[in-house]
C-alpha positions as CSV (number, residue, x, y, z in Angstrom):
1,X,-15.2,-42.5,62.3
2,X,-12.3,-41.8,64.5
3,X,-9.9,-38.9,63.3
4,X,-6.0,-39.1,64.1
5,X,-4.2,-35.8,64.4
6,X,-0.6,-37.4,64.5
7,X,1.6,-40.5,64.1
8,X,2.5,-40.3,68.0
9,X,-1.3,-40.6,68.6
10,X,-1.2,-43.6,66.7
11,X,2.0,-45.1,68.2
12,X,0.2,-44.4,71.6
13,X,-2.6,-46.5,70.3
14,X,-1.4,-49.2,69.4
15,X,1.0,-49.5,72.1
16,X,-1.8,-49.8,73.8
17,X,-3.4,-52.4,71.7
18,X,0.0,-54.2,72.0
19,X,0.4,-54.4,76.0
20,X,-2.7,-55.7,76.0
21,X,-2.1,-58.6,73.8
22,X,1.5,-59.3,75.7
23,X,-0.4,-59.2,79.4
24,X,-3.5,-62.1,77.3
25,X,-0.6,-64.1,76.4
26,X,1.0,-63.9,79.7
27,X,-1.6,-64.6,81.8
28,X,-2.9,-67.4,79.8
29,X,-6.3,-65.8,79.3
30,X,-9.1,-67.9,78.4
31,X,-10.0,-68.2,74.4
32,X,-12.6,-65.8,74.4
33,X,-10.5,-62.9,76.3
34,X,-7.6,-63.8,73.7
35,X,-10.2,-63.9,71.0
36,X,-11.7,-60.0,71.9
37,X,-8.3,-59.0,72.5
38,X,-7.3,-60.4,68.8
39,X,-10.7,-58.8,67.2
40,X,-9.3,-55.4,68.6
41,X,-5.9,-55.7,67.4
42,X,-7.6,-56.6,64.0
43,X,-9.9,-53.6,64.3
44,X,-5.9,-51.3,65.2
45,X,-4.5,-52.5,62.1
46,X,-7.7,-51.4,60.2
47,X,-7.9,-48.2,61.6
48,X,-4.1,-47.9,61.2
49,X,-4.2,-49.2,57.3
50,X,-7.1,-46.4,56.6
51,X,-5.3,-43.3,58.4
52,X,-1.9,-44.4,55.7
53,X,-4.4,-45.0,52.4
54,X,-5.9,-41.3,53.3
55,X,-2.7,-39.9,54.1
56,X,-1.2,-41.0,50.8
57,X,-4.3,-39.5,48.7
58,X,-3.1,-36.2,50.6
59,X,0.4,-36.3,49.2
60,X,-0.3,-37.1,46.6
């Protein structure tokens, strides 16, 4: 389980995530780069969709 103590740390993240995805495309990686660097952007969103579902229990 990975704990987020901010929206900037998540930002950071996923700008990561992002760049990462621009410089596959670029380069014309191969399908299975492209395909590990889609799983992790899929895994980014999950982590991303959990972190706003527990944040909204908080508020609420």
């Amino acid at each position: 389980a990975i704990a987020f103590t901010d929206n900037d740390e998540l930002a950071e993240i996923g700008a990561v995530f992002l760049r990462i995805g621009v410089r596959a495309s670029h380069e014309g990686m191969d399908d299975w780069r492209l395909r590990k660097a889609a799983q992790w952007s899929g895994l980014w969103h999950a982590m991303v969709d959990r972190v706003m579902l527990r944040e909204q229990k908080e508020w609420k």
